[in-house]
C-alpha positions in Angstrom: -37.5 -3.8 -6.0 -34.9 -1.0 -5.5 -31.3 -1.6 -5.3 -29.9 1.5 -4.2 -29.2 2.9 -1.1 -32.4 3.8 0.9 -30.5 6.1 3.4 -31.1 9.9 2.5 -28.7 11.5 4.6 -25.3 10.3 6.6 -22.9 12.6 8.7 -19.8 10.4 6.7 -19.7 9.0 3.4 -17.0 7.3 2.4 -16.5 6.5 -1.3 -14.6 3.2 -2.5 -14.1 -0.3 -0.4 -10.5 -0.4 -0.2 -8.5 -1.1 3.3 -8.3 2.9 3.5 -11.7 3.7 3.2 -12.7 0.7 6.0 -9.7 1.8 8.4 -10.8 5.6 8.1 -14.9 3.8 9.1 -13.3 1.5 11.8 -11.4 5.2 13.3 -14.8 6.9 13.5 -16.5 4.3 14.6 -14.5 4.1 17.0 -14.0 7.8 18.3 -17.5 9.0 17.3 -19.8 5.8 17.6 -22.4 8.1 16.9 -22.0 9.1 13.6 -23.8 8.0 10.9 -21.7 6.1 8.3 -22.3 4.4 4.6 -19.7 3.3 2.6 -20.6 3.1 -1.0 -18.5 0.4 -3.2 -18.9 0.2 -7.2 -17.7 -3.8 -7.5 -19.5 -6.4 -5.5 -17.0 -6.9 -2.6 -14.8 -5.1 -0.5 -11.1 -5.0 -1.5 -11.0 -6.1 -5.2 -8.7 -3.7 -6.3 -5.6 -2.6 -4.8 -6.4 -3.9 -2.0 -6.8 -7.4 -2.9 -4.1 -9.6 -2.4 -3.0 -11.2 -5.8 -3.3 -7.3 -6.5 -0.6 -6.0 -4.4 2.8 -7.7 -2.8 1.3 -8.0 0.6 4.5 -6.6 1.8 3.9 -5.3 6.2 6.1 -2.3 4.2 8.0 -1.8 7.3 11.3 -0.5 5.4 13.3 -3.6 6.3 14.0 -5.0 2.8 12.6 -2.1 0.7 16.1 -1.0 -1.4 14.2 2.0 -2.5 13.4 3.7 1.0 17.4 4.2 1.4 18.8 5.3 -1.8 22.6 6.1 -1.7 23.0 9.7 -1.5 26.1 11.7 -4.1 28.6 10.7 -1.3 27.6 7.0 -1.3 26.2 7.3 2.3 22.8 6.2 3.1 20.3 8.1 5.0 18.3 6.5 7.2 15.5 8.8 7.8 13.0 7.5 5.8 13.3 3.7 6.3 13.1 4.7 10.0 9.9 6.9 9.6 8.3 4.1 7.3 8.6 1.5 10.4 7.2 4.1 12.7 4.1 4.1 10.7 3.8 0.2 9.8 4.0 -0.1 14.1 1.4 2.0 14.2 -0.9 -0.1 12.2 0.2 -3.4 13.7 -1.3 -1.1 17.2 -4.3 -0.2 15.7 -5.4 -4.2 14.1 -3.8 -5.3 17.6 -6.3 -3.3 19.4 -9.3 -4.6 17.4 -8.3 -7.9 17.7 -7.5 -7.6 21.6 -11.3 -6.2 21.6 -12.7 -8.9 19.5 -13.9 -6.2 17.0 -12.7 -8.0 14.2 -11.4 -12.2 14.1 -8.2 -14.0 14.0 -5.2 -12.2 12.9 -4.0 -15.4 11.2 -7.2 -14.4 8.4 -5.2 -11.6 7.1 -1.4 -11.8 8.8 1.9 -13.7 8.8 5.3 -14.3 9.8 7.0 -14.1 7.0 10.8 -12.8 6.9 12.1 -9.7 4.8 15.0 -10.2 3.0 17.7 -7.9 0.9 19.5 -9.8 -2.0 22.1 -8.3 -4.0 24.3 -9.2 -6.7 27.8 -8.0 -8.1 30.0 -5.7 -6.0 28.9 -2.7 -6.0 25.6 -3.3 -5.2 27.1 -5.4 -2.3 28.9 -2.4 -0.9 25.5 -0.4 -1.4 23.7 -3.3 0.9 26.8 -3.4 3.8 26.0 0.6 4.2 22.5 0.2 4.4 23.1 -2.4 6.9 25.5 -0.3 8.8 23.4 2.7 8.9 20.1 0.9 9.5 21.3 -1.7 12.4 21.7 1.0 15.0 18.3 2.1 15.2 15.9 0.4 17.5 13.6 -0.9 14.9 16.2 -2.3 12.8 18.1 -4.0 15.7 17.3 -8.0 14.8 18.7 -7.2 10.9 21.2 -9.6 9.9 23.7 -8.8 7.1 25.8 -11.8 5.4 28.2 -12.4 2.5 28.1 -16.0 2.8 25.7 -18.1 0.5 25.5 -20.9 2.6 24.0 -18.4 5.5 21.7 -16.7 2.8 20.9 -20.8 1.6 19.5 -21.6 4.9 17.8 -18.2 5.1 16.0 -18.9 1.6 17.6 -21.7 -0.6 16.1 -20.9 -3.7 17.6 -17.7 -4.4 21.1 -19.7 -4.0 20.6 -22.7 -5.3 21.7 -23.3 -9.0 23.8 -20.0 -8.9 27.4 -19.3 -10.4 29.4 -19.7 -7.2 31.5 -16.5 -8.9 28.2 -14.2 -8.4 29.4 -11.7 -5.5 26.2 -11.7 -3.3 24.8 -10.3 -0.2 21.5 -10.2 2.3 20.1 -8.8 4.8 17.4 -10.6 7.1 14.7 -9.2 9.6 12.8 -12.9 10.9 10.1 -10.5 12.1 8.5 -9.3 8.4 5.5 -10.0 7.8 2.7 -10.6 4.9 -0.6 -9.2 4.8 -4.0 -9.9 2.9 -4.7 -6.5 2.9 -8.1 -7.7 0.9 -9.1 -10.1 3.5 -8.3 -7.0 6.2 -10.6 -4.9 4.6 -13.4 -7.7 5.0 -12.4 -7.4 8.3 -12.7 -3.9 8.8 -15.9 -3.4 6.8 -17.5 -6.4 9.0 -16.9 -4.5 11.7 -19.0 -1.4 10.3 -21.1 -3.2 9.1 -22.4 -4.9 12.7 -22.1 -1.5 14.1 -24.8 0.1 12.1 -23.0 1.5 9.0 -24.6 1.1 5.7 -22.3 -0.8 3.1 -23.7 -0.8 -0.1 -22.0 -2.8 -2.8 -22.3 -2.7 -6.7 -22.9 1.2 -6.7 -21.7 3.8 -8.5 -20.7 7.3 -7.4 -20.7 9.5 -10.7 -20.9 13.2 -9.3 -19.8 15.3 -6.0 -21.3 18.8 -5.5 -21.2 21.0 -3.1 -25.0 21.5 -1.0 -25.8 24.8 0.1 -25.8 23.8 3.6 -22.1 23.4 3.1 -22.2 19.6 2.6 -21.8 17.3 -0.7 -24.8 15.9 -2.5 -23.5 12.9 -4.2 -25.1 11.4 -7.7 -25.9 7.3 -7.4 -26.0 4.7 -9.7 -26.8 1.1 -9.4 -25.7 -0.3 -12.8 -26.7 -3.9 -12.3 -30.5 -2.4 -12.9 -29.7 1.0 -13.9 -31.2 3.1 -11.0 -30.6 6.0 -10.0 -30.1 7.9 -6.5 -28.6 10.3 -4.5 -27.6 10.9 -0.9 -26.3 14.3 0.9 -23.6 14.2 3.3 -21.9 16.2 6.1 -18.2 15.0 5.5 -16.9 12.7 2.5 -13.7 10.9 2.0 -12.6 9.8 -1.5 -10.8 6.5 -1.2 -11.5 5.2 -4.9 -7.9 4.1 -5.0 -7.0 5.1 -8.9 -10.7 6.2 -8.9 -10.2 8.9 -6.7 -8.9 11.7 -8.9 -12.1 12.3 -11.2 -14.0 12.1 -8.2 -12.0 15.1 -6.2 -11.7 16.9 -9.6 -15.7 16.8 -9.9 -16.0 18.2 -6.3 -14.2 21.5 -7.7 -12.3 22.0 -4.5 -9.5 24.6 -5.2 -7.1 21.7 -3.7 -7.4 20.0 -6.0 -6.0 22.0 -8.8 -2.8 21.1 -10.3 -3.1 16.9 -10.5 -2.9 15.0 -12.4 -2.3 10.8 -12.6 0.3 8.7 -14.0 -1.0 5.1 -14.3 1.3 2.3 -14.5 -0.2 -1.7 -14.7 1.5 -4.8 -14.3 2.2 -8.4 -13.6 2.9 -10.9 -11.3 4.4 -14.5 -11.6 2.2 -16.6 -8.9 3.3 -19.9 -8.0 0.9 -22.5 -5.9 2.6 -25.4 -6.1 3.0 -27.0 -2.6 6.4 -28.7 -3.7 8.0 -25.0 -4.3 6.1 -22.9 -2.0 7.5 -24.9 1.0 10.9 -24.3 -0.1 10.8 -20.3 0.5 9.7 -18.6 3.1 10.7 -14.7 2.8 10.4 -11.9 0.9 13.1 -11.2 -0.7 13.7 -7.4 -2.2 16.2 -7.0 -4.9 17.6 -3.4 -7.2 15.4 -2.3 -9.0 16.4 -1.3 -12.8 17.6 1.9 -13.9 14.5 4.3 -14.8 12.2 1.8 -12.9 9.4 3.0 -10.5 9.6 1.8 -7.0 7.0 0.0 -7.1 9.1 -2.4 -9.4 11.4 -3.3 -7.5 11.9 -7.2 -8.5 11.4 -9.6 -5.3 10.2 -13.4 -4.8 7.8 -13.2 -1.8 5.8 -16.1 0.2 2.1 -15.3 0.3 -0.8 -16.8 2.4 -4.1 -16.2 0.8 -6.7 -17.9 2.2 -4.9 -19.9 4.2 -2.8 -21.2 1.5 0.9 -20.8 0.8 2.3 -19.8 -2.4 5.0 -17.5 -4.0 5.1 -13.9 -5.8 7.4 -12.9 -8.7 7.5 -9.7 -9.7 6.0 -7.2 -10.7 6.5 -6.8 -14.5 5.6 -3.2 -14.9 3.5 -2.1 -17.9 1.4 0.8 -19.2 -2.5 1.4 -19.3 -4.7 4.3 -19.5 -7.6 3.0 -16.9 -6.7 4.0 -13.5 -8.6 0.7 -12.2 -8.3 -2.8 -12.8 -12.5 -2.4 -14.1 -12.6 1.2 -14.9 -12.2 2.9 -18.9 -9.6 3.4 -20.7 -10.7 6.9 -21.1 -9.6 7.3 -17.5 -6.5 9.3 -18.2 -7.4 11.4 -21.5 -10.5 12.1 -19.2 -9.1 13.4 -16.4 -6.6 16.2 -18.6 -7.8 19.6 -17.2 -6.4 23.0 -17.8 -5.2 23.4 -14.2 -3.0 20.2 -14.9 -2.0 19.8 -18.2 1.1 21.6 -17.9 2.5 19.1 -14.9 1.6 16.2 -16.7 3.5 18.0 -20.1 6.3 18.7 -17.9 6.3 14.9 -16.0 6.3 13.6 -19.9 9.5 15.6 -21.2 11.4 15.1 -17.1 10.7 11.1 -17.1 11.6 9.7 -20.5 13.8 7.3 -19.0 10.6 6.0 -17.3 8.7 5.8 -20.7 11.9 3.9 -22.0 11.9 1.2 -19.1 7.9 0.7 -19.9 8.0 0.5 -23.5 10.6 -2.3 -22.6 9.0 -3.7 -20.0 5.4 -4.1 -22.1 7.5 -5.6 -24.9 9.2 -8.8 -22.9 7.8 -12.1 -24.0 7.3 -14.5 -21.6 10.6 -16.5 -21.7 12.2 -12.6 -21.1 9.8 -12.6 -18.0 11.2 -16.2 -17.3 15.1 -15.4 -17.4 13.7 -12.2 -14.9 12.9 -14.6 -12.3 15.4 -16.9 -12.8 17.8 -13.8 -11.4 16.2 -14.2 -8.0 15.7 -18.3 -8.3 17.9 -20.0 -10.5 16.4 -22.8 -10.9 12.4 -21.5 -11.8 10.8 -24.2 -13.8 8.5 -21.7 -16.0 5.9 -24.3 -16.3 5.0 -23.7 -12.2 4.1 -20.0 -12.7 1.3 -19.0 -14.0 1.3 -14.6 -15.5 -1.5 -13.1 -13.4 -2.4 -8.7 -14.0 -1.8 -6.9 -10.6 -3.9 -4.0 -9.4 -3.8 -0.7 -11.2 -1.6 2.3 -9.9 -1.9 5.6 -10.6 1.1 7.8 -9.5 0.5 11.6 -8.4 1.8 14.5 -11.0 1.8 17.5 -9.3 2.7 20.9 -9.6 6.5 22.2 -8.8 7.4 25.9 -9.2 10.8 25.3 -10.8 10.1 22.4 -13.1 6.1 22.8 -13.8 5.5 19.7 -13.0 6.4 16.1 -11.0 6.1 13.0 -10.5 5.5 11.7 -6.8 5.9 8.0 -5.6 4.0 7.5 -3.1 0.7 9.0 -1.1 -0.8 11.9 -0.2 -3.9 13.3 1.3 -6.2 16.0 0.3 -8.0 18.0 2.2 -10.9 20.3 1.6 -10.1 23.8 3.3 -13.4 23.7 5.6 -12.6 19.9 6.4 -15.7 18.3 4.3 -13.8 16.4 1.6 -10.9 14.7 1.9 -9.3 11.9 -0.5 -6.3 9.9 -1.0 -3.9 9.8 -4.1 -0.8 7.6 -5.1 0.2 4.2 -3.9 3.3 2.7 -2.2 3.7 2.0 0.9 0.1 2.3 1.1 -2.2 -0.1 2.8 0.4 -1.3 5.3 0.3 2.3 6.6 -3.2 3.0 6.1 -3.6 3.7 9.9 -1.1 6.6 10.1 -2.4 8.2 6.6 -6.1 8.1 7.9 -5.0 9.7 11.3 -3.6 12.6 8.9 -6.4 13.0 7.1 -8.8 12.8 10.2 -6.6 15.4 11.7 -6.9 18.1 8.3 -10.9 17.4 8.0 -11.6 17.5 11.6 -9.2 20.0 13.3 -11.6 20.9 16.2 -12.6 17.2 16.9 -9.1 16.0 17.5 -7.7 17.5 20.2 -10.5 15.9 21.7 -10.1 12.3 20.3 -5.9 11.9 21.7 -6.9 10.2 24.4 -8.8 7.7 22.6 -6.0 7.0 19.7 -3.4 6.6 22.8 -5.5 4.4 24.4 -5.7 2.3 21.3 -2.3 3.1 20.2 -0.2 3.4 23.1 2.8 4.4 20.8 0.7 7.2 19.4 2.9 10.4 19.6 6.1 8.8 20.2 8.8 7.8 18.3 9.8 4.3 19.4 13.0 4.1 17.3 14.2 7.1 20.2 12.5 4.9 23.0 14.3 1.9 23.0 12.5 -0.1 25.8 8.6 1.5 24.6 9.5 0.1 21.4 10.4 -3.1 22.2 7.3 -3.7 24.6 5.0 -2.4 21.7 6.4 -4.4 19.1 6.5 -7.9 21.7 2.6 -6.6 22.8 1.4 -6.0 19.3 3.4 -9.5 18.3 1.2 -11.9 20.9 -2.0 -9.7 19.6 -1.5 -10.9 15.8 0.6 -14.3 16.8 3.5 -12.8 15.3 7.5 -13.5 15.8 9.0 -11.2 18.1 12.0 -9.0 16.8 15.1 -10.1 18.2 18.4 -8.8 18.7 21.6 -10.0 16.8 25.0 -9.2 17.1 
């Protein structure tokens, strides 16, 4: 009996299957039915690794309690240009999932989406000050309208009482509150998504290695396969590939040879997560709730105590702890990072190494805490944490871009970016945060670099399924709010509403 993949040839191949790789499937499926699709996946699931959901935050990252999006510029004002583009994008994907679900191309949004409310908490007075600007430069803009800002902890109490109960009445606090935030299983999404594909004739294939791109001499990719269960080997060729391997995605665009990718490298950084299922404390929280992150941290440690639902179930997120490993996936080697060291990027990652010791410093630190330091972490945000109801669990595996920079040899980048073949027949995805929760926007990107001459053709189709497509609702006050109340009854959602 043979295991892999019997199909020889597919006009798409997309590699990995994570929530990007299935919303870049869903988009062609969608805007070229015709194409033929297979999606190859090394683990036996869809969306085990980043994008599972005790692997990630499950943050709708829509930049309303993300500290990081709005950093305090040398003047102490805050800018906010980014937190506003970041919503933009998260509304886009709420349009896109609304319009499959309106079509009944995937099931209930309550399988992968909540209501759950973003909070801001702050202590001591200067970070107070910081949050009251942020507030006052984010409340005018249309997407930010229903943000609520208060000083008093019997408001914040009723907003979230565990972050208030047991505290020293002499902490100086402050939060902000948007009731419309939301929490995604991104992992039960992609499930989604791929069941979709798969009962529209795309091939998924699960427990299969890719180990080797190379370009075909009819201009294509011929792609090495491997079924390790049994040890088979196989092969299929392919007009257009798209590496979304998540941490995996680096070797494989580094074994394609394309001159664009020259010049990265990956920074991986692990870490942890303090779950909580207990019904008793779960049903006291309900919020995220985004705190500072520590001096030399990377964003994606920015400490917050979240509600989750997986599977149905509630239960709470502390966290993340962050650490330091040399795999660049949960299940891959720890050769990953020695192993992916080439000429054209050693001397970014030598440069990233001497810029960021301050980074190295905070993990060295951070590997280091015991437990009971983890403990006195969380009892920061809730006061009264009982470390007996949290159980440590390991979060997914990020790798961070390093790039190179003309002045300074090299950098470090938070966050993603796509990669695009200069004939439009590879493209992948590096880097992490925000991620999944705008997968939607990030695919459109790379769907516009790969297929320039095809998308001035498919507009009318992505307006038609994203009527906010091409606009910027924070400058469209009254598009905005009918998109956000339209997408809202789609995904049984709370409606943003305004406060004075």
């Amino acid at each position: 009996m043979t295991f892999i993949s019997k199909t020889q040839h597919a006009d798409v191949v997309l590699i990995g299957g994570g929530i990007m790789s299935a919303t870049l499937g869903a988009f062609i499926k969608q805007l070229e039915p015709t194409w033929s699709i297979s999606l190859f996946e090394r683990l036996d699931e869809v969306g085990l690794e980043s994008s599972g959901p005790w692997n990630n935050a499950g943050t709708g990252h829509a930049a309303l309690c993300e500290l990081n999006y709005t950093p305090a510029a040398k003047d102490g004002s805050v800018k906010p240009a980014k937190a506003i583009h970041i919503n933009e994008q998260f509304q886009l994907s709420r349009q896109f999932w609304s319009h499959l679900v309106d079509n009944s191309l995937i099931g209930s949004p309550k399988r992968f989406i909540n209501t759950v409310p973003h909070m801001s908490f702050v202590i001591g007075d200067d970070h107070v000050d910081f949050l009251r600007r942020r507030y006052e430069a984010l409340k005018p803009n249309t997407l930010f309208r229903s943000m609520e800002y208060s000083e008093d902890p019997s408001l914040i109490a009723k907003w979230a009482p565990l972050i208030v109960q047991g505290r020293d009445p002499r902490q100086k606090v402050a939060a902000t509150r948007a009731a419309e935030g939301t929490d995604v299983d991104f992992g039960a999404l992609t499930r989604e998504l791929t069941g979709y594909l798969r009962n529209n004739g795309v091939e998924v294939n699960y427990g299969h290695d890719v180990t080797d791109i190379r370009r075909a001499s009819d201009g294509g990719w011929d792609l090495k396969l491997k079924y390790p269960a049994s040890g088979e080997h196989g092969g299929i060729h392919a007009k257009f590939v798209f590496v979304g391997a998540g941490g995996g995605a680096l070797h494989l665009l580094q074994a394609s040879g394309i001159p664009e990718s020259k010049g990265y490298g990956g920074f991986p950084v692990s870490g942890q997560f303090f779950r909580c299922t207990d019904p008793a404390v779960a049903s006291q929280h309900a919020a995220k709730v985004y705190g500072q992150a520590s001096v030399g941290a990377p964003p994606m440690s920015v400490p917050h105590l979240d509600t989750r639902y997986v599977n149905g179930k509630r239960s709470l997120l502390f966290g993340p702890y962050a650490g330091f490993s040399t795999n660049f996936l949960k299940t891959s080697s720890y050769l990953d990072l020695p192993l992916s060291i080439r000429p054209s990027n050693i001397i970014p990652m030598l440069a990233v190494a001497k810029d960021n010791m301050d980074l190295t410093a905070y993990l060295i630190k951070e590997v280091a805490k015991g437990r009971d330091a983890k403990v006195e972490s969380l009892r920061e945000y809730y006061p009264e944490a009982k470390g007996d109801d949290w159980e440590l669990i390991t979060a997914g595996q990020r790798v961070q871009i390093i790039k190179r920079d003309p002045h300074k040899g090299g950098v470090l980048q938070f966050g993603t970016e796509v990669i695009a073949g200069r004939d439009g027949s590879i493209g992948a995805l590096l880097g992490a945060s925000p991620g999944a929760s705008t997968a939607v926007p990030i695919m459109i990107e790379l769907l516009q670099k790969t297929f320039p001459k095809n998308f001035k053709g498919w507009q009318g189709k992505l307006k038609e399924m994203m009527p906010g497509y091409g606009v910027k609702l924070n400058d469209n006050p009254e598009l905005a709010e009918e998109i956000e109340a339209s997408t809202a009854r789609s995904l049984q959602l709370q409606e943003a509403s305004v406060n004075s």
